[in-house]
C-alpha positions in Angstrom: 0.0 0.0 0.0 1.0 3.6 -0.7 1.4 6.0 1.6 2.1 8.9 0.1 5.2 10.1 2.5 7.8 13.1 1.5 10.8 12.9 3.0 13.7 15.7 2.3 17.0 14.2 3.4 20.4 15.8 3.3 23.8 13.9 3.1 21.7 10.8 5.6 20.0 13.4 7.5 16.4 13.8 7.2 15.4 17.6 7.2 12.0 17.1 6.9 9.2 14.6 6.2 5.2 14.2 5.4 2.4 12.8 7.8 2.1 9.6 5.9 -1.9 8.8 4.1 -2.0 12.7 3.9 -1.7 14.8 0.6 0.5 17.6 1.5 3.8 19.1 0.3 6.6 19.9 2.4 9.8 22.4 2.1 13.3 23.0 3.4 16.5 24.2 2.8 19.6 22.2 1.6 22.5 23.2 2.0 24.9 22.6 -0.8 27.8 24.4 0.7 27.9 22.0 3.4 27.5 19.2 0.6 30.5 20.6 -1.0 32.2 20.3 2.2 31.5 17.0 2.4 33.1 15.9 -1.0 36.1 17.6 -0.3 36.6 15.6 3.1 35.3 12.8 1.7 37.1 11.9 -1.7 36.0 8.2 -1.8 32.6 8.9 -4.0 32.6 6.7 -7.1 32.3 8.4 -10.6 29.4 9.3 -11.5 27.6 7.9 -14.8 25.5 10.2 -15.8 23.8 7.9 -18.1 22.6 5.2 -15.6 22.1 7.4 -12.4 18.4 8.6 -12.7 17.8 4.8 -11.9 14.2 5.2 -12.4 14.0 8.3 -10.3 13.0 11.7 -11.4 16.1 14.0 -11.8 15.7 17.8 -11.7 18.1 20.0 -13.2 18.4 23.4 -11.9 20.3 26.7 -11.3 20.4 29.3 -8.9 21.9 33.0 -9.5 25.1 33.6 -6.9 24.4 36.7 -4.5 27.4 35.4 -2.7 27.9 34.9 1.4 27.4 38.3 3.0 23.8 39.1 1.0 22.7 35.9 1.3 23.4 35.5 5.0 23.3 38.8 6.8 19.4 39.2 5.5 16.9 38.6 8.0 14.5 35.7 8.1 13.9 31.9 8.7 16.0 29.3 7.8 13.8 26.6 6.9 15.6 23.7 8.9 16.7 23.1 12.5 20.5 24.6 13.0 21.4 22.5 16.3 23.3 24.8 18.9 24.8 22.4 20.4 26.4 20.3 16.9 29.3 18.3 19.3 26.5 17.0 21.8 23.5 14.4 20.9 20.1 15.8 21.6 18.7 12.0 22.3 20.0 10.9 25.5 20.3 7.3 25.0 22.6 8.8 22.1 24.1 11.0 24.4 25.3 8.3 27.0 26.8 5.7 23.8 28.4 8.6 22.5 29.9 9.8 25.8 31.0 5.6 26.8 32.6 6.0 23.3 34.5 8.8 23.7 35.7 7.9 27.3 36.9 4.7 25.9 39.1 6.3 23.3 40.6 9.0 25.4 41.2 5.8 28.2 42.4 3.4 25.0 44.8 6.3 23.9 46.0 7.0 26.7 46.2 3.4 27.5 48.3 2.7 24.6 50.7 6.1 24.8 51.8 4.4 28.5 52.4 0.7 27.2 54.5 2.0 24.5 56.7 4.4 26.6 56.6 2.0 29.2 55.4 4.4 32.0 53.7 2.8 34.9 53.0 6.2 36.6 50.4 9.7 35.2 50.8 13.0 36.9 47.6 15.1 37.0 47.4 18.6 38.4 44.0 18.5 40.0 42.3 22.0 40.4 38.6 21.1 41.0 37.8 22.3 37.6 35.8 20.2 35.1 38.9 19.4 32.2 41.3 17.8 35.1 38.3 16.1 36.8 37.7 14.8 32.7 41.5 13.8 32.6 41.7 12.0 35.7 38.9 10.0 34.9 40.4 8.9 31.8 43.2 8.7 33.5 41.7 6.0 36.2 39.9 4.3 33.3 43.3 3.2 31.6 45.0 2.4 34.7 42.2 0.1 35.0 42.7 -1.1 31.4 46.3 -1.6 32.5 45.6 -3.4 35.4 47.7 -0.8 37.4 47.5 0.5 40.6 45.8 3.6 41.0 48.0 4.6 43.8 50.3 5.5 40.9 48.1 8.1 39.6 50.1 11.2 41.3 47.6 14.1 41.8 48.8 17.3 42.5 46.5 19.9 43.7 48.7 23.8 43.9 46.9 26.0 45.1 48.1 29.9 45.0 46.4 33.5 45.1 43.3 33.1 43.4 41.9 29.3 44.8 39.1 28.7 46.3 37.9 26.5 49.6 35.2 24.9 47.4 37.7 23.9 44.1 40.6 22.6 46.8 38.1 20.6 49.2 36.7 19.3 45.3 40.5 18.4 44.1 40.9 16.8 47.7 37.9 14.8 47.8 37.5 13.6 43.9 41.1 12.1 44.6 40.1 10.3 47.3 37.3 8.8 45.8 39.0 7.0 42.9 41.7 5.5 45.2 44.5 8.0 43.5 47.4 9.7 45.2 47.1 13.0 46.2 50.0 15.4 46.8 49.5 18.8 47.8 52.2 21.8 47.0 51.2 25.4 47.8 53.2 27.7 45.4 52.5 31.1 47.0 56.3 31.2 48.5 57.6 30.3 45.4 55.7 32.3 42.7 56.4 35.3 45.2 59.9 34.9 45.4 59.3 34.5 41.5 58.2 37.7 41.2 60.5 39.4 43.7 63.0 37.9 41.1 62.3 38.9 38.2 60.7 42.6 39.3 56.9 42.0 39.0 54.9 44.6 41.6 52.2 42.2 43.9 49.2 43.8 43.3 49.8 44.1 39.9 47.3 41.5 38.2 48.4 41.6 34.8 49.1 38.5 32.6 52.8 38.0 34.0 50.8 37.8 37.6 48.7 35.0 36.1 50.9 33.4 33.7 53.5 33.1 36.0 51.8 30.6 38.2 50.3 28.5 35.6 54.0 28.0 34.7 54.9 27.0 38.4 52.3 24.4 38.5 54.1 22.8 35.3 56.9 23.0 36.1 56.1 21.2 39.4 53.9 18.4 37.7 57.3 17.6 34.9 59.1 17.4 37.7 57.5 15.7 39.8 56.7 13.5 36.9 60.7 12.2 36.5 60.9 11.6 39.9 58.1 8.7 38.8 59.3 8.0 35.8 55.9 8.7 34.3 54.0 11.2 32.0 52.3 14.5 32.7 48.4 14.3 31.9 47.5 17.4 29.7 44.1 18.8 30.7 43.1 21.3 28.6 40.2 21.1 26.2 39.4 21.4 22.0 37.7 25.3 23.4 40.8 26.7 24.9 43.1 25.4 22.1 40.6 27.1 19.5 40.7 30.5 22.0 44.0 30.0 22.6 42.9 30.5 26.7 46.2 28.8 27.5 49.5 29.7 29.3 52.2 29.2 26.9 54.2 26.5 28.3 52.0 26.6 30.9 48.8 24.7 31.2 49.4 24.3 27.9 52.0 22.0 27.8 51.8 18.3 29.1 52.9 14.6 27.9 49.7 13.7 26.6 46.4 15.6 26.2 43.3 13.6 26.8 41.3 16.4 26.5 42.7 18.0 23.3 39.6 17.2 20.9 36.9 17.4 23.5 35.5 20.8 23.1 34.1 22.2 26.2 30.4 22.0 25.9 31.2 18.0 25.6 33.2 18.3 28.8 30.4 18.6 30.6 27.9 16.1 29.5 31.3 13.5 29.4 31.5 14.3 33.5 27.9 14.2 34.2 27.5 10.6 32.3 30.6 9.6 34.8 28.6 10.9 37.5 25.4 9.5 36.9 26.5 5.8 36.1 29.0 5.7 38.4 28.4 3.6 41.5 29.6 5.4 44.5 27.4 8.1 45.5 30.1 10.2 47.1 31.9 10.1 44.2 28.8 11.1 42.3 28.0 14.0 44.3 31.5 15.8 44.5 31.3 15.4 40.4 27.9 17.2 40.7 29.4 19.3 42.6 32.2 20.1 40.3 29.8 20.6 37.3 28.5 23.4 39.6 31.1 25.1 39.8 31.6 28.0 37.7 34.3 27.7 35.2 37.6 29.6 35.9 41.3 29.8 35.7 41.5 30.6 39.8 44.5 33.1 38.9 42.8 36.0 40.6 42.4 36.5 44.3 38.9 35.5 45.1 36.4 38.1 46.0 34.4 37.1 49.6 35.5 33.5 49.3 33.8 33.2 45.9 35.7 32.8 42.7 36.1 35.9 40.9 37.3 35.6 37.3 35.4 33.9 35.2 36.2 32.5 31.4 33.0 33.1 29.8 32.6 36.3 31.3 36.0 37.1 29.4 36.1 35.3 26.2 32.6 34.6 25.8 30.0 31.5 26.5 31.5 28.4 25.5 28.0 27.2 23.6 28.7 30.0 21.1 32.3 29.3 20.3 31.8 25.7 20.1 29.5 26.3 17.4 31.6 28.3 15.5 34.6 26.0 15.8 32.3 23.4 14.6 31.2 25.0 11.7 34.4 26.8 10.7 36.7 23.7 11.1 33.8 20.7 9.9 31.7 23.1 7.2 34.6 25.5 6.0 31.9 28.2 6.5 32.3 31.8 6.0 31.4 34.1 9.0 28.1 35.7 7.8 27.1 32.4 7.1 27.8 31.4 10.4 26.7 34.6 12.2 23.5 34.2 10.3 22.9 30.4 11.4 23.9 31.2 14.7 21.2 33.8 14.7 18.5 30.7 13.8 20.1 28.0 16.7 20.1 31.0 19.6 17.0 32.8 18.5 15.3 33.9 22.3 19.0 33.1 24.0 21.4 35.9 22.5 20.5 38.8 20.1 22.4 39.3 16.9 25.0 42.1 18.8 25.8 39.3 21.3 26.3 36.7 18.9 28.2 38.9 16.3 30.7 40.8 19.4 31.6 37.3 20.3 32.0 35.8 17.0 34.6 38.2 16.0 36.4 37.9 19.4 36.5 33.9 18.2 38.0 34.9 14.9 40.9 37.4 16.3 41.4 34.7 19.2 41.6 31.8 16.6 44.0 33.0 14.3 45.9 34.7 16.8 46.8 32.0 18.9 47.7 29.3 16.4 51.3 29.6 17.2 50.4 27.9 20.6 48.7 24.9 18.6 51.7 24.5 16.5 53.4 22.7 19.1 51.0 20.8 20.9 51.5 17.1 22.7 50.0 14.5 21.4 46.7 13.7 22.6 43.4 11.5 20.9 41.6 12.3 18.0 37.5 11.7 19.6 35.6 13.4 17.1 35.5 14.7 13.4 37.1 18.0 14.5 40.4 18.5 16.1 43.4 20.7 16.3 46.1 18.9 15.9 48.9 20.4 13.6 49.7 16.8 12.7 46.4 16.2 11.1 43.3 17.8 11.3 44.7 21.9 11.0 47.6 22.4 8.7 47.5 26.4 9.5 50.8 28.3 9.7 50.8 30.2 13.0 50.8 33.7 10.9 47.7 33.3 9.6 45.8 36.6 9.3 42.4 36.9 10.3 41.8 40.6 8.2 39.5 38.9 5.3 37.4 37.1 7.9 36.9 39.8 10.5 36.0 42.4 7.3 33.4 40.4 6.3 31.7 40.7 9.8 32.6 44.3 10.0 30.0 44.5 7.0 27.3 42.9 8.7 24.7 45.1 10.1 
């Protein structure tokens, strides 16, 4: 029997479809661009015959007059198809979940296989209480496991200077605890002081060299405390800061081997909160609630009241919006007024167009600005279908300008 169903599907994705027994026509929006992307990514399509490919189906040749990016995207008005704004994270939850097992197990396999082949028995973490080293220890205790190791040899170190707080340190403390890892503690006020005193930086000046300066202490501390383990140094920063650059230069920036380094931030999340919810120990489950409650920050400036007072989205932006960017400038090859303009659709009611366009340019001066740190990154596992790596996924010399890109949004308005 018949029954009369439309479906519009893009590239295994179905944009739209018919109420089936029902006569009625339905509409959307392909996008060919992203298509195009596709087959250049993808260079494994067979030939085409042009002869045999109608294959009994109704081919309809067409043409459409180029008014190029800018027009096109910068007008106002719907875009008939959903724009996800969160493109790295699974709306189904069941979805969610497998995807997040999945990527744990490759971050834990990598990491797994980086240890057997150096022949390390020992991981040094630096544990703040923030959500990427709670990720990296986690992965980090999952491949010990793999490895049948003890995870007494997982060294946490948890430094805390100027600007930590009581509720990240007791978090650090605690989460070590709970997965059975050691836990050192090394307060690096004396010696970032004396740092300073050094080297002629004034106290209450909290410029970068005030906050730089201890991110390099802490790595300094974890290399070293690393060869006196003979083991490797657990990188913990994330796909986001990479793309913002919102790393110390040899700083947090450096490590052994980054777990984190294609797990943008918004994935972060959902990653710990699947750890939380499955795992089996509810203390361990609350302090990981706990962390994901916790506002995300460096912790280089003194605290204001107790509380933390710098935080990273109130500097670079919200994460949500520059993980959609990266997604679709690095996946799609997009130009930015198409991306403003889809942005527009995906946070329509969350952020007006100002927002979305102020922080969009602050991705683009950020991205290209900062390659030069992504250069020389550590290794670290590939997760996704977007990464960083200058091994692989970016080939992007670290002078890149940004000038085209950011004059194209400059003509928005």
């Amino acid at each position: 029997m018949f029954g009369g169903q439309n479906i519009i599907a893009e590239n295994g994705t179905c944009l739209v479809e018919s109420r089936r027994f029902v006569n009625e026509s339905i509409c959307a929006d392909i996008d060919l661009e992203r298509l195009a992307a596709e087959r250049r990514r993808m260079n494994t399509f067979p030939a085409v015959n042009r002869a045999r490919e109608k294959g009994g189906y109704m081919v309809v040749d067409f043409a459409f007059r180029e008014t190029g990016a800018s027009a096109l995207f910068a007008t106002p008005g719907p875009i008939l198809r959903f724009v996800d704004p969160a493109p790295f994270v699974p709306h189904d939850p069941a979805q969610r979940s497998r995807r997040c097992e999945e990527i744990l197990s490759i971050q834990a396999m990598g990491l797994k296989k980086r240890l057997e082949h150096t022949g390390c028995r020992n991981v040094t973490v630096g544990l703040s209480g923030g959500l990427d080293s709670t990720l990296a220890l986690l992965v980090a205790v999952r491949a010990f496991d793999l490895l049948k190791l003890a995870r007494t040899d997982i060294h946490c170190v948890t430094m805390p200077c100027f600007g930590t707080t009581d509720r990240t340190y007791a978090n650090a403390c605690t989460l070590a605890a709970k997965v059975g890892a050691r836990l050192k503690e090394i307060n690096i006020r004396q010696s970032v002081t004396q740092h300073f005193q050094d080297i002629g930086q004034d106290m209450n000046n909290h410029d970068v060299t005030y906050e730089n300066g201890q991110a390099r202490e802490r790595t300094q501390i974890l290399m070293d405390i690393a060869n006196q383990t003979g083991g490797l140094v657990i990188g913990t920063g994330d796909m986001s800061e990479l793309a913002l650059g919102w790393a110390t230069y040899n700083g947090d920036h450096m490590s052994m081997y980054g777990v984190n380094a294609s797990v943008p931030k918004t994935l972060v999340r959902h990653l710990v909160r699947y750890y939380a919810d499955t795992c089996k120990e509810k203390e361990l489950s609350d302090v990981l609630l706990d962390i994901l409650d916790t506002p995300v920050s460096p912790e280089l400036l003194p605290p204001e009241d107790g509380r933390i007072s710098q935080k990273t989205e109130d500097l670079v932006g919200p994460y949500e919006l520059h993980d959609f960017y990266l997604y679709y400038v690095l996946r799609c090859g997009y130009s930015p007024s198409k991306i403003y303009r889809l942005a527009q659709q995906a946070f329509n009611g969350r952020y007006d167009g100002e927002t979305i366009l102020k922080w969009l340019k602050v991705f683009y001066r950020r991205f290209f600005s900062q390659q030069f740190k992504r250069s020389c990154l550590p290794d670290g596992p590939k997760v996704g279908s977007v990464a960083l790596s200058p091994r692989g996924d970016l080939r992007m010399p670290s002078d890149a300008a940004a000038r085209l890109w950011l004059e194209e949004l400059e003509n928005i308005q």
